[in-house]
VEXROVO-813947 format. One record per residue (C-alpha): y, z, x. Coordinates in steps of 0.25 Angstrom, whole numbers, padded with zeros to 4 digits, always signed. Each point is the difference from the previous one (the first is absolute). Layout:
YZX
...
% end
This chain:
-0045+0126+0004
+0008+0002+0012
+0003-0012+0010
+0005+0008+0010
-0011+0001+0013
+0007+0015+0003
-0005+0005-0012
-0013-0004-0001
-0012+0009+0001
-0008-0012+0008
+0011+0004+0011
-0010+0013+0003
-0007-0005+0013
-0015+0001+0001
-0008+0009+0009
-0007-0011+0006
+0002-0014+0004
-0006-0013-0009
-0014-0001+0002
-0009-0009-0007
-0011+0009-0007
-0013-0004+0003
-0003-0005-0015
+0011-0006-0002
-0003-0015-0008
+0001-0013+0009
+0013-0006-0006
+0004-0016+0001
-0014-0006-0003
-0003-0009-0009
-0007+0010-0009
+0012+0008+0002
+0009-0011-0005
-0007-0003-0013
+0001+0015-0004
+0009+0008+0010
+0003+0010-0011
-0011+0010+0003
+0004+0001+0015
+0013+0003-0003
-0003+0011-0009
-0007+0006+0011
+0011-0002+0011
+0010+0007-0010
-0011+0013-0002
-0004+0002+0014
+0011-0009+0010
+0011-0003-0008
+0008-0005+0011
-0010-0007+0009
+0000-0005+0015
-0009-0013-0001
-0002-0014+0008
+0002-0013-0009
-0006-0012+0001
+0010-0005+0011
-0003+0010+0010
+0013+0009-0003
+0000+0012-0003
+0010+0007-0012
+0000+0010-0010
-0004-0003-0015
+0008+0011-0010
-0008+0001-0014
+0006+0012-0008
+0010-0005-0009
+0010+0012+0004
-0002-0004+0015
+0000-0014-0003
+0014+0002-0008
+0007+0007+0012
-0007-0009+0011
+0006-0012-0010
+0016+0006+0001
-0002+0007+0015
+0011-0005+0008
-0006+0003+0011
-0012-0010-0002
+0008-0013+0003
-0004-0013-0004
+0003-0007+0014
-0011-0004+0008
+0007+0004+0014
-0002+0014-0003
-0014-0002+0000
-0007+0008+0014
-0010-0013+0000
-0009-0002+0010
+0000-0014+0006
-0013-0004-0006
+0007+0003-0016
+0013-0008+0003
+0001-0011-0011
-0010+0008-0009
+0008+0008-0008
+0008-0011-0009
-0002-0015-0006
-0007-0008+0009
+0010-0010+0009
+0014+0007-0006
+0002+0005+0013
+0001-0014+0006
+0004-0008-0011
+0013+0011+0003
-0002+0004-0016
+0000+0016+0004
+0012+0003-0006
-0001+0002-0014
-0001+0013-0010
-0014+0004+0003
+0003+0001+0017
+0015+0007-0002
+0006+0012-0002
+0014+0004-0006
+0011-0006+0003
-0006-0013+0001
-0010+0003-0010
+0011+0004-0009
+0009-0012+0002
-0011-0009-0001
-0007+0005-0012
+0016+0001-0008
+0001-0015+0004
-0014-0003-0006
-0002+0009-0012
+0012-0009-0007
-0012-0010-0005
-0008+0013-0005
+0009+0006-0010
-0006+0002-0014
+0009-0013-0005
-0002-0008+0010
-0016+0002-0001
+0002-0001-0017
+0006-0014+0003
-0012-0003+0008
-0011+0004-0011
+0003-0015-0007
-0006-0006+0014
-0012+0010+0004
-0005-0002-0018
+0001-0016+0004
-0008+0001+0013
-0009+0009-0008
-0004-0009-0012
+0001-0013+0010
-0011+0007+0008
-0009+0004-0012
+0003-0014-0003
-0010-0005+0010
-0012+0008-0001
+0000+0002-0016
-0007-0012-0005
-0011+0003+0012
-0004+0013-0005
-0002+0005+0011
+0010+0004+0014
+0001+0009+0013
+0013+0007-0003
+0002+0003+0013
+0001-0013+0005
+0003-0007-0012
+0011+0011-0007
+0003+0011+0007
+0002-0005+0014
+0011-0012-0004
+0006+0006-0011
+0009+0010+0011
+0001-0011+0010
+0007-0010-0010
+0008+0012-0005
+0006+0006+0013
+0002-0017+0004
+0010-0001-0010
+0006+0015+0002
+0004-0005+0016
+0002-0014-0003
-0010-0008+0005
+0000-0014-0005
-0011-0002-0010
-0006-0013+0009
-0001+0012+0010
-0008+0010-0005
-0014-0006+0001
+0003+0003+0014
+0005+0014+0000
-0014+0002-0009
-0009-0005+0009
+0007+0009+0012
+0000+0011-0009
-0017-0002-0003
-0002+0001+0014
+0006+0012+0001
-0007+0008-0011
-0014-0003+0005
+0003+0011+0012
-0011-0007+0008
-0008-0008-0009
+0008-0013+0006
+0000-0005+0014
+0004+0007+0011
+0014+0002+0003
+0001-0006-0014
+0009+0010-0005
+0009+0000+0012
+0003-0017+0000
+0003+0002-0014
+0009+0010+0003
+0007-0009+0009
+0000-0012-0008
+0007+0010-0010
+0011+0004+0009
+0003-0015+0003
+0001-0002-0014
+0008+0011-0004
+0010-0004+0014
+0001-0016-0006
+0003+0006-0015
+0011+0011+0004
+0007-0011+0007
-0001-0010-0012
+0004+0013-0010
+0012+0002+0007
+0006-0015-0001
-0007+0001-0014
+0001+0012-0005
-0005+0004-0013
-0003+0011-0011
-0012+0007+0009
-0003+0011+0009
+0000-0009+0013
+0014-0005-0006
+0004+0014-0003
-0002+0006+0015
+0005-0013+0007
+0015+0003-0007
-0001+0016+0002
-0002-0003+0014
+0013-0011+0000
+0007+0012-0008
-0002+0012+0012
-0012+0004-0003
-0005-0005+0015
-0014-0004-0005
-0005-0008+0012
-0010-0011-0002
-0012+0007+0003
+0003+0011-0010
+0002-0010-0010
-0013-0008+0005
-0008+0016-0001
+0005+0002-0012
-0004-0013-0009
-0013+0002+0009
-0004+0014-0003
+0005-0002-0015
-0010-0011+0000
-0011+0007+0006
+0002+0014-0006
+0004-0007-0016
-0014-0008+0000
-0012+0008+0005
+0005+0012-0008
+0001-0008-0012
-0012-0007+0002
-0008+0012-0001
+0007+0007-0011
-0004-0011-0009
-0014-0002+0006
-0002+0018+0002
+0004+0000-0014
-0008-0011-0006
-0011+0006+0006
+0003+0014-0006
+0001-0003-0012
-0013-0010-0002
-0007+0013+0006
+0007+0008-0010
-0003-0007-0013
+0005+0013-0009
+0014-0001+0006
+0001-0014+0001
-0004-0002-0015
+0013+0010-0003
+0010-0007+0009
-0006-0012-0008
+0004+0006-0012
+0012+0003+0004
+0005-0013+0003
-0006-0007-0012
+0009+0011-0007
+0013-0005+0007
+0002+0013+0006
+0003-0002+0016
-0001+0019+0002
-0014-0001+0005
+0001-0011+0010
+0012+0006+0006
-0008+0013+0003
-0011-0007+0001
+0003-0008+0014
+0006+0014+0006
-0015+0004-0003
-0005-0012+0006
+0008+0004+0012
-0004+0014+0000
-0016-0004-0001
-0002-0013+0009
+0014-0003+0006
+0002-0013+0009
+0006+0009+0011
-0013+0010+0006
+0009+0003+0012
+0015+0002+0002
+0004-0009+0013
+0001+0008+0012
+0010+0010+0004
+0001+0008+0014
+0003+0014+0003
+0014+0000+0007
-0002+0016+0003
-0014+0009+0000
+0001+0006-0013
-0011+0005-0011
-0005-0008-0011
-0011+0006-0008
-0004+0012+0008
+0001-0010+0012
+0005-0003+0012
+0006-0014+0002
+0005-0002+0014
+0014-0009+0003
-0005-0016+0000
-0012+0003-0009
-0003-0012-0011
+0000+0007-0014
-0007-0006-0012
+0002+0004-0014
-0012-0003-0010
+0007-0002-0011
-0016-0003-0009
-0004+0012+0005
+0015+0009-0003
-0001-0008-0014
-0014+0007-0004
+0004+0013+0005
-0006+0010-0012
+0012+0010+0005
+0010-0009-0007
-0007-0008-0010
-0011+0004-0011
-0014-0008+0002
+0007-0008+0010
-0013-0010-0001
+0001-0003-0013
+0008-0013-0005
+0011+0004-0010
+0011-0010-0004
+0008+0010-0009
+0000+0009+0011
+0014+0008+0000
+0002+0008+0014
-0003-0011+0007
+0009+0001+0014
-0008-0006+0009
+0002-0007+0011
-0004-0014-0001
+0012-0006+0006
+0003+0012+0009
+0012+0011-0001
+0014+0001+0006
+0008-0009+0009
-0011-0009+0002
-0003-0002-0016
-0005-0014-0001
+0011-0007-0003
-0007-0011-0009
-0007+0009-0008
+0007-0005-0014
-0003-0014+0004
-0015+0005+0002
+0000+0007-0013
+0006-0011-0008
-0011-0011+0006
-0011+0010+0000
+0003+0004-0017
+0003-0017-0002
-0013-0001+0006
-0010+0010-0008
+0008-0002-0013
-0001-0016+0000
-0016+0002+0005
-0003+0009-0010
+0009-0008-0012
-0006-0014+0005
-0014+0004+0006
-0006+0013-0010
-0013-0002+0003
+0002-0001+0016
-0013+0007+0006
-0006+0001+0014
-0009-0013+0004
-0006+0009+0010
-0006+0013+0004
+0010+0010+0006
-0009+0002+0012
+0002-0017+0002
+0016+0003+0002
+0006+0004+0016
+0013+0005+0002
+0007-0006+0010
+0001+0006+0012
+0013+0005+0008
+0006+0015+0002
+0012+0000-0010
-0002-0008-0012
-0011+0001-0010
-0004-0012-0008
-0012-0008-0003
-0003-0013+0008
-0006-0006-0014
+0000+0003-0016
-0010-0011-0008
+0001+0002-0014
-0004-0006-0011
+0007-0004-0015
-0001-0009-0012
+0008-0011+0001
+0012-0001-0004
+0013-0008-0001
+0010-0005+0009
+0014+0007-0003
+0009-0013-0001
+0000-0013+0006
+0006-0002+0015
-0002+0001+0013
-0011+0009+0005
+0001+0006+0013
-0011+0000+0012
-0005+0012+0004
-0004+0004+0015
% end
């Protein structure tokens, strides 16, 4: 498929502006989040690139077709820095993390373009190489078996809160360094801000802040310390020319934090789900492992990816120019929203796009987006998410629902998708090995 916006057909402009169609479904309820798949289905048949007003009051356009979605994704000319955003005064603020602006944490990959973008994301992606990440797999299979440890014997868990949740937190910890007597802290700050509202007011925001002080204090102490980790690794590219001022530095742990956990977290708890909702494919992944074959598991967390992904939204881009997107016309400064849920069950790219299957093949979907902007993580997320499922099902094999699925919610919020809890039920089993267990948020 071509990348290049000059040659796609969704460059042909409409005959008319975007107007919401009279039956069009009510999207961001809570009905909507517990099932958003039907609504989307009928934005890519009848407005595939749709003009529509979130829950904050802003308007933008949400792209659903996997072919517009793909452009939209690698368009240069929908840039990734807020300034470019025509926003009324009422929508200022609303289109990022809450309290990034003031906690000066703006500049990081997911609110620049190229160069910065580029030199920021060459510095970075050093702790993301395939060895790098292989090294790491030792550490994510402890915090794996450690977790597990703590709710075996009970026979019963919420694995979001319990499993799913910590497991990235500890994880990304140790990736950027912080000391281990920290991380109870960054894990508490980081539970705040997954809720999306469910906490106190302005709850996100203070932990946002607290955060940034944090991140300040431990860049300072890394540079007189350093060591073998990611804040130690840009402290001496920036002594070595790099010119990474602090506040880059402080963005980046900030936004590798924020976007390496909730992603994860979902990936483990969307997949769970799936598969105890999916018994047929669940047992042959099952099998699999108990066969010592690993093939299954690694198509099978693309396809977990594919069918319920963490990420429902792509963060915001703005139109720098007017162009066309879709068959329509976006004018320069309007906010652009890729649905990557709805691009990832488009029936023009895949066969029986509802329908779970691990083994799946031609499965180019665009779970953790396409082009420059590629999630820059994604090999960590894939390492944790396949420890996770493998040791679950190794450890837990009769793991089964301890409610209905009409008791779960999804937790509300306009990028990510995940689920706010996951109660299951087990026979009892044993712990993996003596040792410290770790506490869990």
């Amino acid at each position: 498929m071509n990348d290049s916006p000059a040659d796609s057909p969704a460059d042909s402009p409409a005959d008319s502006p975007a107007d919401a169609p009279a039956d069009a479904p009510e999207l961001f309820s809570w009905e909507f989040a517990t099932d958003p798949y039907p609504a989307y289905a009928w934005l890519r048949e009848h407005s595939p690139v749709h003009r529509t007003a979130l829950p904050s009051g802003v308007e933008a356009w949400l792209v659903t077709r996997y072919v517009d979605a793909r452009q939209a994704l690698a368009d240069t000319r929908l840039s990734k820095n807020p300034a470019h955003h025509d926003e009324p005064a009422h929508a200022k603020g609303k289109t990022g993390i809450p309290g990034e602006r003031k906690a000066e944490l703006m500049t990081h990959l997911l609110n620049i373009d190229p160069p910065d973008h580029t030199r920021l994301r060459r510095l970075v992606s050093k702790a993301f190489t395939p060895r790098r990440v292989a090294e790491f797999a030792p550490r994510v299979q402890e915090l794996t078996d450690r977790l597990i440890d703590n709710f075996i014997e009970e026979g019963s868990a919420d694995l979001i809160h319990d499993f799913a949740f910590p497991l990235p937190i500890y994880a990304i910890c140790d990736l950027l360094g912080v000391p281990r007597e920290d991380q109870d802290d960054f894990r508490d700050w980081a539970g705040m801000m997954i809720r999306h509202g469910g906490g106190p007011r302005g709850g996100v925001a203070r932990s946002v802040k607290k955060m940034r002080g944090y991140l300040a204090e431990l860049i300072h102490r890394k540079r007189e310390n350093p060591g073998d980790d990611l804040i130690s690794g840009l402290i001496r590219a920036s002594d070595h020319g790099e010119h990474l001022t602090e506040n880059e530095a402080a963005a980046m742990a900030f936004i590798l934090l924020f976007a390496g956990f909730e992603t994860t977290v979902n990936l483990i708890g969307n997949g769970v789900y799936a598969l105890l909702r999916n018994p047929e494919q669940r047992e042959r992944l099952q099998r699999s492992l108990d066969a010592g074959e690993t093939g299954l598991l690694e198509t099978g967390i693309e396809e977990l990816l594919r069918y319920d992904g963490p990420v429902e939204l792509a963060t915001w881009r703005f139109a720098t120019e007017p162009l066309v997107l879709g068959g329509q016309r976006i004018s320069a400064g309007d906010p652009v929203l890729v649905v990557l849920a709805a691009a990832d069950r488009d029936p023009e790219r895949f066969a029986d796009p509802d329908t779970l299957d691990l083994s799946r093949r031609d499965n180019q979907h665009l779970g953790y987006g396409h082009g420059i902007h590629y999630c820059l993580g994604a090999p960590l997320a894939r390492l944790e998410g396949q420890a996770a499922l493998a040791t679950l099902l190794r450890r837990l094999p009769d793991l089964r629902l301890a409610v209905e699925p009409t008791d779960l919610r999804w937790r509300g919020g306009l990028i990510m998708r995940g689920l706010r809890t996951l109660p299951v039920e087990f026979h009892p089993g044993h712990r993996s090995g003596e040792g410290d267990t770790l506490s869990t948020p």
